[in-house]
ZADO-772387 format. One record per residue: residue number from 1; residue in three letters; chain; x, y, z of N, C-alpha, C, O in turn. Coordinates in nm, 4 decimals, decimal comma. Example, Ala and Ser with C-alpha at 12.3 -4.5 7.8 and 13.67 -1.06 7.14 Angstrom:
<recs>
<rec lolum="1" dodren="ala" fivo="A" n_xx="1,3190" n_yy="-0,5690" n_zz="0,7800" ca_xx="1,2300" ca_yy="-0,4500" ca_zz="0,7800" c_xx="1,3200" c_yy="-0,3300" c_zz="0,7800" o_xx="1,4236" o_yy="-0,3319" o_zz="0,8465"/>
<rec lolum="2" dodren="ser" fivo="A" n_xx="1,2850" n_yy="-0,2250" n_zz="0,7080" ca_xx="1,3670" ca_yy="-0,1060" ca_zz="0,7140" c_xx="1,2900" c_yy="0,0030" c_zz="0,7870" o_xx="1,3409" o_yy="0,1138" o_zz="0,8039"/>
</recs>
This chain:
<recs>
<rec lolum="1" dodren="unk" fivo="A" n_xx="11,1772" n_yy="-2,4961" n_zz="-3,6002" ca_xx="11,1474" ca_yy="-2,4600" ca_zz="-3,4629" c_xx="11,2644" c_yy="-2,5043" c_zz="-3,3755" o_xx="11,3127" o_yy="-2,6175" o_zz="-3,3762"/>
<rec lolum="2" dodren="unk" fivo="A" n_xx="11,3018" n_yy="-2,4080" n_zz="-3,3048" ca_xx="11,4580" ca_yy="-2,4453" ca_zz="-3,1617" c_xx="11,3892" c_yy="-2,5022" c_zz="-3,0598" o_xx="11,2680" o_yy="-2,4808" o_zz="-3,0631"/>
<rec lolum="3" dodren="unk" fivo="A" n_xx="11,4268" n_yy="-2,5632" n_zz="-2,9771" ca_xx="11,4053" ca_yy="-2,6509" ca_zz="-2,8771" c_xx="11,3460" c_yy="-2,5369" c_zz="-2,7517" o_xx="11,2724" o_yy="-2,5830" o_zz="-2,6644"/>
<rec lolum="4" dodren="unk" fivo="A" n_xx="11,3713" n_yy="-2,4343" n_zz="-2,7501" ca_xx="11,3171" ca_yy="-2,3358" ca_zz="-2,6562" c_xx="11,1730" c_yy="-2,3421" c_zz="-2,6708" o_xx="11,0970" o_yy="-2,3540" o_zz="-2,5747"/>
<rec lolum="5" dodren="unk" fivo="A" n_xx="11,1272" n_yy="-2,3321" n_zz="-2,8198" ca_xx="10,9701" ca_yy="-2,3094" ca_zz="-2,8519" c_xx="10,9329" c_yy="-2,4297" c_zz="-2,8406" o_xx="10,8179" o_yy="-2,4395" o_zz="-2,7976"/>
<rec lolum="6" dodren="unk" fivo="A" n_xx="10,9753" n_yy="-2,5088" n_zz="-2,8583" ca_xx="10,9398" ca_yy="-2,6811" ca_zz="-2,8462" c_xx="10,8719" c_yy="-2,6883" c_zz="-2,7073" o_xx="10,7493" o_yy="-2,6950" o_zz="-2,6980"/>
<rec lolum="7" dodren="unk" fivo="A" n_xx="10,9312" n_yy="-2,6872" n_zz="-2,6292" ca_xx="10,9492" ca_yy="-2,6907" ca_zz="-2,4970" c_xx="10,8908" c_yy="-2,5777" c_zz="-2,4157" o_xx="10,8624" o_yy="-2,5952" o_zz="-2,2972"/>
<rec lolum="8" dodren="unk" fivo="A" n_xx="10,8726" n_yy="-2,4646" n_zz="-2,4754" ca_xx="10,7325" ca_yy="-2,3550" ca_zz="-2,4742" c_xx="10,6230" c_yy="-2,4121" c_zz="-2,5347" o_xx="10,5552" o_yy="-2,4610" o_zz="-2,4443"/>
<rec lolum="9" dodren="unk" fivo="A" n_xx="10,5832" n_yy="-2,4265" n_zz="-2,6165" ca_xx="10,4353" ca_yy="-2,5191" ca_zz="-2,6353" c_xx="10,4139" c_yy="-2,6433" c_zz="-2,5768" o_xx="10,3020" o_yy="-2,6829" o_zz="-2,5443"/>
<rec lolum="10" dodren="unk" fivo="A" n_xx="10,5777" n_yy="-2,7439" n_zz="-2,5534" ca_xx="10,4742" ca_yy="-2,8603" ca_zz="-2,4277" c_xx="10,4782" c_yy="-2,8089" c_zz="-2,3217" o_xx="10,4563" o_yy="-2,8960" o_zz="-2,2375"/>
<rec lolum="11" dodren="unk" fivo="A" n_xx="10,4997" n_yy="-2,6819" n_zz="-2,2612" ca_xx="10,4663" ca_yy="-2,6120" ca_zz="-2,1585" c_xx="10,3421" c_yy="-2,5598" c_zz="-2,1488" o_xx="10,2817" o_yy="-2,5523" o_zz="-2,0417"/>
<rec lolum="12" dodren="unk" fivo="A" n_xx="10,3036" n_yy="-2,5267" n_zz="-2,2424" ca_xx="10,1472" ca_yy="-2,4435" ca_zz="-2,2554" c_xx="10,0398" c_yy="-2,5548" c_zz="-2,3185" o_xx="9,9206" o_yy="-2,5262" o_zz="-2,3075"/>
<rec lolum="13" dodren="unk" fivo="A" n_xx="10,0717" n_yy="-2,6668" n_zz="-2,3770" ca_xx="9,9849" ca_yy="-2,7286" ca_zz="-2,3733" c_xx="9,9791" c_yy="-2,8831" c_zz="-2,3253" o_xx="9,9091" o_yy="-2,9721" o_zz="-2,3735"/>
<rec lolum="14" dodren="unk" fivo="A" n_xx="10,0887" n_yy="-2,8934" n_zz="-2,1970" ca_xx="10,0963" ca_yy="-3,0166" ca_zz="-2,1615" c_xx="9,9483" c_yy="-3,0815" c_zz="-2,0818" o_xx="9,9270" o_yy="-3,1986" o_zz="-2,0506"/>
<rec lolum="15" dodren="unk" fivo="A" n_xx="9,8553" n_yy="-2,9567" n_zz="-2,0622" ca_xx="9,7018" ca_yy="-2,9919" ca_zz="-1,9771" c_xx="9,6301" c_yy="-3,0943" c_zz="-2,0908" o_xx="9,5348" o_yy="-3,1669" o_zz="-2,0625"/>
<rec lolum="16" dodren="unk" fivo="A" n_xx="9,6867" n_yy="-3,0878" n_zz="-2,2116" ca_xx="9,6297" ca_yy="-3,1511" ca_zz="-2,3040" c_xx="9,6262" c_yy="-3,3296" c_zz="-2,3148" o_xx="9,5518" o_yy="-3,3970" o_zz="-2,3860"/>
<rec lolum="17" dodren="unk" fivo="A" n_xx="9,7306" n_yy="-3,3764" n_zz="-2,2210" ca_xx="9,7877" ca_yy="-3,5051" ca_zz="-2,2148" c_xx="9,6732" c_yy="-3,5818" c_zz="-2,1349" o_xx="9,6493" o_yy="-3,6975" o_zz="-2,1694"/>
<rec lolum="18" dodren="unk" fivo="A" n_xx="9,6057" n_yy="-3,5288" n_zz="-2,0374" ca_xx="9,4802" ca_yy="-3,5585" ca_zz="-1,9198" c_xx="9,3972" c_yy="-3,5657" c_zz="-2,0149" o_xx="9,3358" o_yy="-3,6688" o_zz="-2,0425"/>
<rec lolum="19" dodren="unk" fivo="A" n_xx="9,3833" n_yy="-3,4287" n_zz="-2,0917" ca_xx="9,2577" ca_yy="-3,4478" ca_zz="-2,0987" c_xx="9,1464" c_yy="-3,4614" c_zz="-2,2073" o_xx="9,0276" o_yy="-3,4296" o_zz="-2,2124"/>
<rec lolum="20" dodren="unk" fivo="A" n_xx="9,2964" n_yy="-3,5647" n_zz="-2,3515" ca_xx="9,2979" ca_yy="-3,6533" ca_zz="-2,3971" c_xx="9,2541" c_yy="-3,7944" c_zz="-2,3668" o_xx="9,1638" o_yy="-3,8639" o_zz="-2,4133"/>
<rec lolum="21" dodren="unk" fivo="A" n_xx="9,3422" n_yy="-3,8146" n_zz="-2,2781" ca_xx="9,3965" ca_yy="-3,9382" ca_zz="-2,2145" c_xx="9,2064" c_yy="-3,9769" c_zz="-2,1279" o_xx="9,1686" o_yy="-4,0940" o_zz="-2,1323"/>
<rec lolum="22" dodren="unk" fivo="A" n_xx="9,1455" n_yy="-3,9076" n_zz="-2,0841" ca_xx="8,9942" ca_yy="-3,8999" ca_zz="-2,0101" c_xx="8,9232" c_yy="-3,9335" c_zz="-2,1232" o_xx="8,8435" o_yy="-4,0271" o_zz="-2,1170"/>
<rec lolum="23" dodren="unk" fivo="A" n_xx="8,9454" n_yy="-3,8484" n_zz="-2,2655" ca_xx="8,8128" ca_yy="-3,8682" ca_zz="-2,3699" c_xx="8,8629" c_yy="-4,0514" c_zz="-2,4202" o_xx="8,7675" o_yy="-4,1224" o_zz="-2,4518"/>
<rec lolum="24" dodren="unk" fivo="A" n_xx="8,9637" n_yy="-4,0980" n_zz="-2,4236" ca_xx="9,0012" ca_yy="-4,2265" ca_zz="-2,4940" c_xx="8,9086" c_yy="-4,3338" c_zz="-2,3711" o_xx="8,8120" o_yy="-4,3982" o_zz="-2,4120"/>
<rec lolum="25" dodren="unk" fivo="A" n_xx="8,9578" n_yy="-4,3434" n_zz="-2,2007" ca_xx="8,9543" ca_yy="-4,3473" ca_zz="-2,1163" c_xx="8,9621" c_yy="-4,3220" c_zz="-1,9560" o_xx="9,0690" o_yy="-4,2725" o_zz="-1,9203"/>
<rec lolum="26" dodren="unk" fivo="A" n_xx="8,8763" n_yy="-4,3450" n_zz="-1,8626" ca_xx="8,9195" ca_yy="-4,3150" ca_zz="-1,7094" c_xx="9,0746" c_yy="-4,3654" c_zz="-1,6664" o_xx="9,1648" o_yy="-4,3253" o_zz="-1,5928"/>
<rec lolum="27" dodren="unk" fivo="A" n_xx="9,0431" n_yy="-4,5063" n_zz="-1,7810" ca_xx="9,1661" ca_yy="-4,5905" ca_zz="-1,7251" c_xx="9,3093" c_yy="-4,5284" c_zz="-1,7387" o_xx="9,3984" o_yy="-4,5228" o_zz="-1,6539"/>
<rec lolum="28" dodren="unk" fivo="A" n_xx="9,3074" n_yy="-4,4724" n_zz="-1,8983" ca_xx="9,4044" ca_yy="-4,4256" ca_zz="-1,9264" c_xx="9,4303" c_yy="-4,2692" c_zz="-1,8331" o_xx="9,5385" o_yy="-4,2198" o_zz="-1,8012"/>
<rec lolum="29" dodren="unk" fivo="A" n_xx="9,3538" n_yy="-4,2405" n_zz="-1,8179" ca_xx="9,4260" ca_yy="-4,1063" ca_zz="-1,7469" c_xx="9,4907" c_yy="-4,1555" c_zz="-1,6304" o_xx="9,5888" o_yy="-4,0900" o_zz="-1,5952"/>
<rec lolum="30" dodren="unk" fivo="A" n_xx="9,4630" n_yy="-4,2465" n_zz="-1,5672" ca_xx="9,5020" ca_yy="-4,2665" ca_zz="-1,4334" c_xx="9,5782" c_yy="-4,3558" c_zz="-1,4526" o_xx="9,6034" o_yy="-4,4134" o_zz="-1,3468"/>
<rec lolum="31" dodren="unk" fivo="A" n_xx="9,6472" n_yy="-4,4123" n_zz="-1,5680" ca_xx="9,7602" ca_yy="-4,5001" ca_zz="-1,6005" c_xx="9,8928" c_yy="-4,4000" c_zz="-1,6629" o_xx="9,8958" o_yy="-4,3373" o_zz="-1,7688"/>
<rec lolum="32" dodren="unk" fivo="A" n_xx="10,0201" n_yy="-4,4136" n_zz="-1,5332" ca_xx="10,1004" ca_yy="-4,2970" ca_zz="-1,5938" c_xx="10,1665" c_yy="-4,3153" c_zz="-1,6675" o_xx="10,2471" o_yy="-4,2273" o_zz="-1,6977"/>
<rec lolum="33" dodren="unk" fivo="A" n_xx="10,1656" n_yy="-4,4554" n_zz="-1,7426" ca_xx="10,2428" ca_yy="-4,5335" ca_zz="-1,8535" c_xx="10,1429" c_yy="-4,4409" c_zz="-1,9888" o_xx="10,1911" o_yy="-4,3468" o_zz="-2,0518"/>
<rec lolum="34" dodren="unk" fivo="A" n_xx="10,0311" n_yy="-4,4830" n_zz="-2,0054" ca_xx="9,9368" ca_yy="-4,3976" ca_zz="-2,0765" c_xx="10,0086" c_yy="-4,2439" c_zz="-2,0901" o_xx="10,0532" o_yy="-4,1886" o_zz="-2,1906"/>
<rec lolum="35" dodren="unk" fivo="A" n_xx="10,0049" n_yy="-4,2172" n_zz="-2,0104" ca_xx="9,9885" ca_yy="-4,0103" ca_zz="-1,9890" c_xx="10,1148" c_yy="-4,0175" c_zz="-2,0303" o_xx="10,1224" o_yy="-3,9121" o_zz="-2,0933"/>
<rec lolum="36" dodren="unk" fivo="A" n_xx="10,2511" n_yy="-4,0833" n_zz="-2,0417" ca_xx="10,4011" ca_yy="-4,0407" ca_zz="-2,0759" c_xx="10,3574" c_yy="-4,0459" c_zz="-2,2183" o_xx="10,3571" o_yy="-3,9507" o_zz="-2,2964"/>
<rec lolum="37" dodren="unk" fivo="A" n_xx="10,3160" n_yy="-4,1834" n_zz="-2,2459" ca_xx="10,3098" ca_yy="-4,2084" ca_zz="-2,4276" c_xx="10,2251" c_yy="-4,0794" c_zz="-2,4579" o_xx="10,2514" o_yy="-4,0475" o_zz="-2,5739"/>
<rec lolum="38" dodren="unk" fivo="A" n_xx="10,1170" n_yy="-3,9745" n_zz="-2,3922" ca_xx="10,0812" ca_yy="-3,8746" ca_zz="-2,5060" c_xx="10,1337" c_yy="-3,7737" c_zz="-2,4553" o_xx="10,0809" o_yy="-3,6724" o_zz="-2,5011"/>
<rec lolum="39" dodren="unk" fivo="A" n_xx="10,2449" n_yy="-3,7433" n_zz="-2,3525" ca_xx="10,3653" ca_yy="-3,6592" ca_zz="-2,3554" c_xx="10,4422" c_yy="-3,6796" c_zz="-2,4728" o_xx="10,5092" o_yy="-3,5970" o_zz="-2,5347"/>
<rec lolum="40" dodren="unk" fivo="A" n_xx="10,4261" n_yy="-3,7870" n_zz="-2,4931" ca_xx="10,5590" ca_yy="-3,8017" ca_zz="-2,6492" c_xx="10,4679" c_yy="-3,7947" c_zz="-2,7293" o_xx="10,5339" o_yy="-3,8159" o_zz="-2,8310"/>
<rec lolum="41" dodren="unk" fivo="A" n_xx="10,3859" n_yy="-3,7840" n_zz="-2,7575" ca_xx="10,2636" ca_yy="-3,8124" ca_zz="-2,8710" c_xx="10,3022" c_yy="-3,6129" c_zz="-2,8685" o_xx="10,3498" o_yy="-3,5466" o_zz="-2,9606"/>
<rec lolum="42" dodren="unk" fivo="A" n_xx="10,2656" n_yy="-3,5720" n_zz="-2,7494" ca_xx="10,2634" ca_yy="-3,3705" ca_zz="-2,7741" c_xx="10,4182" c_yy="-3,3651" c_zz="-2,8281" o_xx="10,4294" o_yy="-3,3473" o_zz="-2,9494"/>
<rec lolum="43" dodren="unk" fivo="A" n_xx="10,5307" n_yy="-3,3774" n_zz="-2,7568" ca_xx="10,6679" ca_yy="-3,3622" ca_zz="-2,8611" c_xx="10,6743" c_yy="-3,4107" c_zz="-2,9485" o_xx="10,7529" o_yy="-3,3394" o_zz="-3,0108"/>
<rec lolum="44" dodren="unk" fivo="A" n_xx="10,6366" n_yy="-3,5235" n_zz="-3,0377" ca_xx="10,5574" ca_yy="-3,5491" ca_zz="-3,1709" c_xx="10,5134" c_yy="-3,4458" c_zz="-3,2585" o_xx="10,5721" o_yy="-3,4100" o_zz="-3,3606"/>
<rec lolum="45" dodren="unk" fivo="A" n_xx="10,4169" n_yy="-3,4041" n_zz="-3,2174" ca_xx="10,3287" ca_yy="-3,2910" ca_zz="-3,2626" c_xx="10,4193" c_yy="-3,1555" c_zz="-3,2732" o_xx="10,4055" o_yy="-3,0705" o_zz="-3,3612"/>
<rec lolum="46" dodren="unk" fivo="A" n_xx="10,5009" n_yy="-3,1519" n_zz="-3,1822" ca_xx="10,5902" ca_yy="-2,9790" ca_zz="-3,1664" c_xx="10,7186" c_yy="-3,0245" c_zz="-3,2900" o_xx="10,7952" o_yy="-2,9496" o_zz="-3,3505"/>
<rec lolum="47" dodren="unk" fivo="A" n_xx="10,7053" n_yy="-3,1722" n_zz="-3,2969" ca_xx="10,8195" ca_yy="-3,1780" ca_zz="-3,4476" c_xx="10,7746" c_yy="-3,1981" c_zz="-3,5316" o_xx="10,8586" o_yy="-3,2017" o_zz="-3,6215"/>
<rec lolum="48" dodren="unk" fivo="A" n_xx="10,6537" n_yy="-3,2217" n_zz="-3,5749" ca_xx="10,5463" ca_yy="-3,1878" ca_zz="-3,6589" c_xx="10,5189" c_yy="-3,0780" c_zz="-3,6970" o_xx="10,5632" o_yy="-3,0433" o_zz="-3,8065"/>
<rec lolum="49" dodren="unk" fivo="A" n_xx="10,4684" n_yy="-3,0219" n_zz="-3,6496" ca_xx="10,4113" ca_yy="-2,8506" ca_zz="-3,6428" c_xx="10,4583" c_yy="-2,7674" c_zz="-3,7740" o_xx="10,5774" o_yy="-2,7434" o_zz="-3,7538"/>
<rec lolum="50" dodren="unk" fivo="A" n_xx="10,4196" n_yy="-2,7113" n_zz="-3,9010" ca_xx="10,4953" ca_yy="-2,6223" ca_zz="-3,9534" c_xx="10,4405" c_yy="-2,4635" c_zz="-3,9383" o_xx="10,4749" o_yy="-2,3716" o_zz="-4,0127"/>
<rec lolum="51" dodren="unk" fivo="A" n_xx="10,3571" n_yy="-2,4537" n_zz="-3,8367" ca_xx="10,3609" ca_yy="-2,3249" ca_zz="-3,8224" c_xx="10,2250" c_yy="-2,2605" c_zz="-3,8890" o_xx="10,1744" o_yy="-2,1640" o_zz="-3,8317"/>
<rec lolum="52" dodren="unk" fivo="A" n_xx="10,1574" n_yy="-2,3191" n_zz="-4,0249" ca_xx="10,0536" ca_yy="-2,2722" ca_zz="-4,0940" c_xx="9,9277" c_yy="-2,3336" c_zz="-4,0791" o_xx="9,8534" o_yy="-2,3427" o_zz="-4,1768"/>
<rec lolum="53" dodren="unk" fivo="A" n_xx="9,8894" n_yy="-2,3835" n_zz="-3,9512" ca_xx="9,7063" ca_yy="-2,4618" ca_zz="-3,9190" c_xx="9,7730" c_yy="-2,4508" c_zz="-3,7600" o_xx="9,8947" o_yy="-2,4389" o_zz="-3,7459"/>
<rec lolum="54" dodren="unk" fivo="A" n_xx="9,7162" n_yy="-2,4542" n_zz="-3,6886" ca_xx="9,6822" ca_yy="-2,4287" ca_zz="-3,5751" c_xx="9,7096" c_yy="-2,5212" c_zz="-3,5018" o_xx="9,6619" o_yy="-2,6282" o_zz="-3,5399"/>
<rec lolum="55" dodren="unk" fivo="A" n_xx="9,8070" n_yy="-2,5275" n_zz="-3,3486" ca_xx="9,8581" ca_yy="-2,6710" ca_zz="-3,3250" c_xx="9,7964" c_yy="-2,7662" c_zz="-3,2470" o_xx="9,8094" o_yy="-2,8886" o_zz="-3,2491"/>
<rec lolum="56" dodren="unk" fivo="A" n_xx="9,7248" n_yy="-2,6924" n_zz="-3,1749" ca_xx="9,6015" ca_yy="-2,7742" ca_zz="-3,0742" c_xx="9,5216" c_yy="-2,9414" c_zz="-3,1766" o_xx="9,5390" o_yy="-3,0628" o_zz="-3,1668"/>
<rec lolum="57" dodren="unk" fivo="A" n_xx="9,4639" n_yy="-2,8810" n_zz="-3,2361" ca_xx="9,4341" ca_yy="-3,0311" ca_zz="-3,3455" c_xx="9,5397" c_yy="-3,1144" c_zz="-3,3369" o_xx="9,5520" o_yy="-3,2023" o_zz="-3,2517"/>
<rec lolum="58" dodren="unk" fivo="A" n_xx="9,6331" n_yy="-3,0836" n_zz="-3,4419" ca_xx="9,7508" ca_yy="-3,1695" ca_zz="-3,4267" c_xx="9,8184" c_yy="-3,2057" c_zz="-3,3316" o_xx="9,8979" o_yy="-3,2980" o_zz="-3,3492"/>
<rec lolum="59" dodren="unk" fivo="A" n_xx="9,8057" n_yy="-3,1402" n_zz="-3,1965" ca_xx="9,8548" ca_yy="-3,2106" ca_zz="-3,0755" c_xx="9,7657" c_yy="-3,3230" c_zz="-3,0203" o_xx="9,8096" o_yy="-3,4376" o_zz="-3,0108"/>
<rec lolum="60" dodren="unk" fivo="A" n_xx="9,6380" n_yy="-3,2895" n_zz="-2,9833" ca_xx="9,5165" ca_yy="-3,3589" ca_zz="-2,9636" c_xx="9,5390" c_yy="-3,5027" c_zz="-3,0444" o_xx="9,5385" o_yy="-3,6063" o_zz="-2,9779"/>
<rec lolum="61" dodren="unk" fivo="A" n_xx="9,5558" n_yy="-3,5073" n_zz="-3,1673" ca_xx="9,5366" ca_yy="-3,6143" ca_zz="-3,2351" c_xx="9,7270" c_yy="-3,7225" c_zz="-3,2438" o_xx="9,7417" o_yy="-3,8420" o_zz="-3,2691"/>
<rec lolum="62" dodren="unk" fivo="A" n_xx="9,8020" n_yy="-3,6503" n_zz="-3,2217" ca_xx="9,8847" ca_yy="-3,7233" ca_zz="-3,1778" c_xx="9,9308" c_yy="-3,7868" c_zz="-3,0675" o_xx="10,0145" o_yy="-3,8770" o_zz="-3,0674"/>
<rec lolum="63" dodren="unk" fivo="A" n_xx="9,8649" n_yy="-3,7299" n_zz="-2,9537" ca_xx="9,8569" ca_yy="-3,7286" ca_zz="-2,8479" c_xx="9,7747" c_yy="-3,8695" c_zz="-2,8264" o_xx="9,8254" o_yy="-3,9740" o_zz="-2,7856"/>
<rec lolum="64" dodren="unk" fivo="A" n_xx="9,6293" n_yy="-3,8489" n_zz="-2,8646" ca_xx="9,5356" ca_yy="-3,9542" ca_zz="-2,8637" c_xx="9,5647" c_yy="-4,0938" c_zz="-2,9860" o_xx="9,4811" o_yy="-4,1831" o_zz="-3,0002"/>
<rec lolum="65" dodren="unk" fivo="A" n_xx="9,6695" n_yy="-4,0902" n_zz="-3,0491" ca_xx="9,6953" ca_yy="-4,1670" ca_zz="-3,1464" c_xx="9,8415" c_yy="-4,2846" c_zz="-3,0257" o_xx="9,8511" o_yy="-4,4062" o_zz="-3,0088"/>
<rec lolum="66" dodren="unk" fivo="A" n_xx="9,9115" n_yy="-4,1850" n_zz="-2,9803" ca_xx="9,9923" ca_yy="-4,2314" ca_zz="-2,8789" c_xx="9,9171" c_yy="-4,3274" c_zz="-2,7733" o_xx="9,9602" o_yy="-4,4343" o_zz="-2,7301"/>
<rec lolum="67" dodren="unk" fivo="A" n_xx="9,8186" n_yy="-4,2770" n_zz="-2,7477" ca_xx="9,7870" ca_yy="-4,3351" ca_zz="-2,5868" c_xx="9,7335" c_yy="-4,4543" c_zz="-2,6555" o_xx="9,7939" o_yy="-4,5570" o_zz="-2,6248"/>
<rec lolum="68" dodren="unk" fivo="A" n_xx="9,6048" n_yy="-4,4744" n_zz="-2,7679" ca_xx="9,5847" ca_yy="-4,5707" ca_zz="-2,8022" c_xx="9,6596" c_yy="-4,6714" c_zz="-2,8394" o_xx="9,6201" o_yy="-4,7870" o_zz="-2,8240"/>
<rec lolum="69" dodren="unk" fivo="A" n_xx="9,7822" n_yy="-4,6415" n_zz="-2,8954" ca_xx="9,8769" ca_yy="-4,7437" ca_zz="-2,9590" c_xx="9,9254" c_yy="-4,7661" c_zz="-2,8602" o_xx="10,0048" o_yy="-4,8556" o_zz="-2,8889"/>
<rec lolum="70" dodren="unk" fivo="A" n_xx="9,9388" n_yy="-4,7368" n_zz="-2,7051" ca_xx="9,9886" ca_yy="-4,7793" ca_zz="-2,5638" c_xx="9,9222" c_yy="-4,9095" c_zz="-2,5014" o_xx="9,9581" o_yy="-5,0069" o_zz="-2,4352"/>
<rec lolum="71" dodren="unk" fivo="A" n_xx="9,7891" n_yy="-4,8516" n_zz="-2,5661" ca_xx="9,6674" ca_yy="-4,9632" ca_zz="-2,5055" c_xx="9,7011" c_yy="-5,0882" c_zz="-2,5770" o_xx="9,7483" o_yy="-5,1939" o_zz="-2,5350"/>
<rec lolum="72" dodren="unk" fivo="A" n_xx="9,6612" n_yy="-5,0460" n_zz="-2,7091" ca_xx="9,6626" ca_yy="-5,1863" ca_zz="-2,7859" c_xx="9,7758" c_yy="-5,2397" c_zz="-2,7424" o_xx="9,7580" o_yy="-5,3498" o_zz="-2,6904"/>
<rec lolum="73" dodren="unk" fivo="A" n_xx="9,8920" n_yy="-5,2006" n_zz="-2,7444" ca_xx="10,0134" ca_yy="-5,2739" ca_zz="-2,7310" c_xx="10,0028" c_yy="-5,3539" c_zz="-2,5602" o_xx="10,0267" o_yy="-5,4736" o_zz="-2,5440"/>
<rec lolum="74" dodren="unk" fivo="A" n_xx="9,9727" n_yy="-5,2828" n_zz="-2,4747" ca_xx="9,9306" ca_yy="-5,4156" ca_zz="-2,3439" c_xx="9,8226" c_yy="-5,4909" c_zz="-2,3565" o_xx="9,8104" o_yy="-5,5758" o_zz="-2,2683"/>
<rec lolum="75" dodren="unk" fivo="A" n_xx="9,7372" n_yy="-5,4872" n_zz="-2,4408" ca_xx="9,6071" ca_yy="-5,5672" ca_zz="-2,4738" c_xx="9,6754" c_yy="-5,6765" c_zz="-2,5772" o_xx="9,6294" o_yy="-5,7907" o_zz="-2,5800"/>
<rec lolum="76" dodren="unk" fivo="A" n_xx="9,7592" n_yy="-5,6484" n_zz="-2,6415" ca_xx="9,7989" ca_yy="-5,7397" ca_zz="-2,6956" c_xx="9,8783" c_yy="-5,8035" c_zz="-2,6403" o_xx="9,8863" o_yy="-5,9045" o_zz="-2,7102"/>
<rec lolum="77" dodren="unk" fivo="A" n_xx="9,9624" n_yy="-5,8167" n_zz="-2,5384" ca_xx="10,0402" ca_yy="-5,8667" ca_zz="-2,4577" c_xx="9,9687" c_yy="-5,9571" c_zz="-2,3742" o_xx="9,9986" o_yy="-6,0668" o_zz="-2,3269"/>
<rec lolum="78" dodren="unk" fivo="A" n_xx="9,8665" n_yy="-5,8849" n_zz="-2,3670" ca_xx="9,7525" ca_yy="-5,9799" ca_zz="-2,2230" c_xx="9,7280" c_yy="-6,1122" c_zz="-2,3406" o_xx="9,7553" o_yy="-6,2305" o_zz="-2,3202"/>
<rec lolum="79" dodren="unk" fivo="A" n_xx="9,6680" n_yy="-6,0519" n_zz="-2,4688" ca_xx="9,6290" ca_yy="-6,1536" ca_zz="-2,5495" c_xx="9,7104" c_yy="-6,2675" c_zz="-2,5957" o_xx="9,6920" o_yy="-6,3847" o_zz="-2,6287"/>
<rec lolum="80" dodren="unk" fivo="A" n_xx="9,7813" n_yy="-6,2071" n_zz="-2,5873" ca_xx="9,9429" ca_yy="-6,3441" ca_zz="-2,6160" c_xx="9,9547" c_yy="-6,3952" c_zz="-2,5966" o_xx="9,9447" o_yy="-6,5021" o_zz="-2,6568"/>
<rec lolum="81" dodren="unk" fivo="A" n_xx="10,0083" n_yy="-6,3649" n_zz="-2,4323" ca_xx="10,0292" ca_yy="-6,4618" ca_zz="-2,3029" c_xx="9,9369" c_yy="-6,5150" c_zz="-2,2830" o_xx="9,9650" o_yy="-6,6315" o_zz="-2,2550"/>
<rec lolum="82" dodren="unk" fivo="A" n_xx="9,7768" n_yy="-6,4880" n_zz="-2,2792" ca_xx="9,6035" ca_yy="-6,5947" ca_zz="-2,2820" c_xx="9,6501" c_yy="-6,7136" c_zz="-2,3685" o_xx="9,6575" o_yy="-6,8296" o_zz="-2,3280"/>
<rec lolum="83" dodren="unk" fivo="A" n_xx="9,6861" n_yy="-6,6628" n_zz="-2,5150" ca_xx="9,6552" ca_yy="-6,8072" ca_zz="-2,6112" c_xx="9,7918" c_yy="-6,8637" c_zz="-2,5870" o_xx="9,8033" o_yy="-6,9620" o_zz="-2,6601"/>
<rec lolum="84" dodren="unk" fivo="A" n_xx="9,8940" n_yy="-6,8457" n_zz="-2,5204" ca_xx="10,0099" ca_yy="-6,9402" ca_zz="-2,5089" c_xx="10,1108" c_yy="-6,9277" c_zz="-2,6261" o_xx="10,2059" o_yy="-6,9945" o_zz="-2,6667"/>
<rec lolum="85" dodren="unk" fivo="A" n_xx="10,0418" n_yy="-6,8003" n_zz="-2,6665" ca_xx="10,2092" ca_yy="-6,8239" ca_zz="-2,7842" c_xx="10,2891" c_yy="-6,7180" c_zz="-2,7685" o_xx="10,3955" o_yy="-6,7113" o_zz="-2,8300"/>
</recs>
């Protein structure tokens, strides 16, 4: 896939980043640190993609795999800095 079509499908399915980001959490949609990580989670998915299953799934789930690993990673930070190490 060329970077034109790349960049044509996170065009056509960038609505997908919200409304991901809503089913994980409120918080996360309205955190724009959240919503970038499953912008990269969808260009993920468009370098993923081979063309033979349908890309919506595979965006969805990289997308939502992104935002979570966003979370954990400041939850773990909060947790860190709590126990002092």
């Amino acid at each position: 896939m060329n970077r034109a079509e790349q960049e044509a499908l996170i065009i056509k399915y960038r609505y997908l980043v919200r409304s991901v980001a809503y089913s994980v959490s409120n918080e996360a949609a309205k955190d724009e640190d959240a919503l970038q990580n499953g912008l990269i989670g969808l260009w993920e998915a468009t370098k993923k993609w081979d063309g033979n299953r349908p890309f919506e799934p595979l965006a969805r789930r990289c997308i939502r795999c992104n935002i979570i690993d966003y979370i954990r990673s400041i939850h773990h930070g909060k947790l860190s800095a709590n126990d002092g190490s």
